[in-house]
C-alpha positions in Angstrom: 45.5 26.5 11.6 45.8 29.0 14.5 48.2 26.6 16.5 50.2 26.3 13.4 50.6 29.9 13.2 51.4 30.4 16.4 54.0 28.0 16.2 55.5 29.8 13.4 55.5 32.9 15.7 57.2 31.4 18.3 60.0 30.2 16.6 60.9 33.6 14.9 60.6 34.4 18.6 63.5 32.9 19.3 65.4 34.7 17.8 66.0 38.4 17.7 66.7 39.5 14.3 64.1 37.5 12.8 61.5 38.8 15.2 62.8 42.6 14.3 62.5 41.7 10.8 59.0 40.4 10.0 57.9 43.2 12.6 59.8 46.0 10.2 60.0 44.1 7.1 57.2 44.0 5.1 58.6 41.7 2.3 59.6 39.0 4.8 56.8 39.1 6.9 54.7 38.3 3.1 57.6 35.5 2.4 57.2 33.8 6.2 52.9 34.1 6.0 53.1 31.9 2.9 54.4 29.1 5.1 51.4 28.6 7.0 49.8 29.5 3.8 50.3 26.3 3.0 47.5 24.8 5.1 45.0 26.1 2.4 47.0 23.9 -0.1 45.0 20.5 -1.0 46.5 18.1 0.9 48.5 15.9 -1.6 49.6 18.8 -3.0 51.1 20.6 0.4 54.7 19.1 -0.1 55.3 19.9 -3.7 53.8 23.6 -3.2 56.7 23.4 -0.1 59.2 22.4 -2.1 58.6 25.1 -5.0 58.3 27.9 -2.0 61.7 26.9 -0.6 63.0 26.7 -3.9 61.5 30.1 -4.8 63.9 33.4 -5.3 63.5 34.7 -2.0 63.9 32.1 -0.2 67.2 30.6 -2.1 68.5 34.5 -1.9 67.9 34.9 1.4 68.9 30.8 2.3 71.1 31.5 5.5 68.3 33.6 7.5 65.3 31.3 7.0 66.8 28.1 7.1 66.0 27.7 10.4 62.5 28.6 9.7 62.6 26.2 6.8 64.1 23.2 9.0 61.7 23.8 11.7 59.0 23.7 9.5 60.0 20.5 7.7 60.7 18.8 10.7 57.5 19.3 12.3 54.9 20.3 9.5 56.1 18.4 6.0 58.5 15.9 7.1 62.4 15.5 5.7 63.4 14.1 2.7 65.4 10.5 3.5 67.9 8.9 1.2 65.4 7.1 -0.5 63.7 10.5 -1.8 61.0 9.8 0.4 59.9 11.8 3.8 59.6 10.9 7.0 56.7 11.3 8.9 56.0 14.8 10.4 55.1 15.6 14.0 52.1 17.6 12.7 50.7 15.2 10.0 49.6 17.5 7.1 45.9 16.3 7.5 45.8 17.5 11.0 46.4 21.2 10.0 45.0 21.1 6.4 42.1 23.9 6.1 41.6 23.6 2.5 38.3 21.8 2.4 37.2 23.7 5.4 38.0 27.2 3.7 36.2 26.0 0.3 32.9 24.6 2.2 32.9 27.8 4.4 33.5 25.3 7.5 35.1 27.4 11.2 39.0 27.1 10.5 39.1 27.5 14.3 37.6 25.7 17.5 36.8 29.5 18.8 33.4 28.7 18.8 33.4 25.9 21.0 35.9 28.3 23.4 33.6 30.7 23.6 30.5 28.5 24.4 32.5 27.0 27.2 33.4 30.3 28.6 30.2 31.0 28.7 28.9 28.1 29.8 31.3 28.4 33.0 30.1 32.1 33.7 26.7 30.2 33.8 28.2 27.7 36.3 30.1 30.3 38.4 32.2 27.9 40.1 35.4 26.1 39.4 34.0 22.7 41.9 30.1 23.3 41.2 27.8 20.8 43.3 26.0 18.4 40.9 23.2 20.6 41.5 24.5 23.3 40.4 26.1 21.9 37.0 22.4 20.6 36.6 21.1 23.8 37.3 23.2 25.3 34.5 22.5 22.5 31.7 19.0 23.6 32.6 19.6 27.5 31.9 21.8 26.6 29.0 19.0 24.7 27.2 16.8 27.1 28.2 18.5 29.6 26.0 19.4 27.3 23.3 15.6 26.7 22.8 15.1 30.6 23.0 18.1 31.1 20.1 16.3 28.5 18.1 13.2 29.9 18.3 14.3 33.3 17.3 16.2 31.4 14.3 13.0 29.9 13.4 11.3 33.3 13.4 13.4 34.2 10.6 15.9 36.3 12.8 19.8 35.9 11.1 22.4 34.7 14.1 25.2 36.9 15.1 27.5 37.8 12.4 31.3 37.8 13.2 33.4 40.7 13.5 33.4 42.6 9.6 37.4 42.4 9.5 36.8 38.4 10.0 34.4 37.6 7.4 35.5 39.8 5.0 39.3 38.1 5.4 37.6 34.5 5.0 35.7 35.9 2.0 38.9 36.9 0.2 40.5 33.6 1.2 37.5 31.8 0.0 38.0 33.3 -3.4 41.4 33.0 -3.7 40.7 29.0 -2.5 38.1 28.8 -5.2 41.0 29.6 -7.7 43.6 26.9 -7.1 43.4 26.0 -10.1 44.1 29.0 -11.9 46.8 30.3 -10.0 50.6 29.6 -10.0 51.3 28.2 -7.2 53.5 30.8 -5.7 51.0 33.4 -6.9 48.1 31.5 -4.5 50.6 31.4 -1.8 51.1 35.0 -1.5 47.2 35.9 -1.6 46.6 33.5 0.4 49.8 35.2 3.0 47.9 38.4 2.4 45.1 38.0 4.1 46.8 35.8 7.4 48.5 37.3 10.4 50.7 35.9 13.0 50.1 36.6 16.6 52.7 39.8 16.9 
């Protein structure tokens, strides 16, 4: 999900206007979130929901600005149509960056977890080359205070909650999630495009 946002970022990167626009645009910005939006679309349901966002108003109005957003996207993401009304296979396979199930069963949509455990984990260490020793030395302080945490969980003592503006966004998208089935679904693409950000 984050790479797939970023990616989207760095293609309106590349060029100016589009950059300028969903930075001063507040419309377009709404209309480009709802592509990676799509990632909190059931899987074999991602391409149709696709199809009925680039066939949507804004996007058929406003055809010669975003389709190279929309080609990028296909090509990498969704995969292109062929002659035979099929599509070929995507860089990205839509399974790979699917979050759907994830947001519904409350699971990380993010490895930032494991990131931050290894840059802690390497303060620990202190060293770029440790000795064996010293990694040893470290496994031994890290269990340590994973034995500590766990105690303290088993006291009854809540973990660390993530920053309020986090968990209240995956809340909203949680509900919106909850919904697919009684939303339109342009309607669940915008909510959904509400409550995502790309990296600016």
């Amino acid at each position: 999900m984050f790479h797939l946002s970023q990616c989207i970022w760095k293609r309106l990167r590349q060029t100016d206007d589009l950059q300028s626009k969903y930075t001063t645009d507040c419309q377009f910005a709404l209309e480009v979130r709802q592509l990676p939006a799509l990632a909190f679309v059931p899987v074999d349901q991602v391409v149709s929901a696709f199809e009925q966002l680039q066939d949507s108003k804004y996007y058929t109005d406003n055809e010669p600005e975003m389709r190279d957003l929309l080609t990028y996207f296909e090509d990498n993401w969704i995969g292109r149509p062929n002659r035979r009304g099929q599509r070929t296979d995507a860089i990205f396979p839509v399974p790979l960056w699917n979050v759907y199930t994830a947001a519904h069963q409350d699971l990380p949509k993010t490895n930032n977890a494991v990131e931050g455990w290894h840059r802690s984990f390497s303060q620990i260490i202190g060293s770029y080359h440790p000795s064996i020793w010293k990694f040893i030395e470290a496994l031994k302080k890290e269990q340590s205070l994973n034995e500590f945490k766990l105690e303290q969980y088993v006291a009854g003592e809540n973990p660390p909650l993530g920053r309020k503006r986090y968990r209240d966004s995956a809340q909203r998208i949680k509900a919106i999630v909850e919904d697919f089935n009684n939303r339109p679904m342009l309607e669940y693409l915008r909510g959904i495009a509400h409550n995502l950000n790309l990296q600016v």
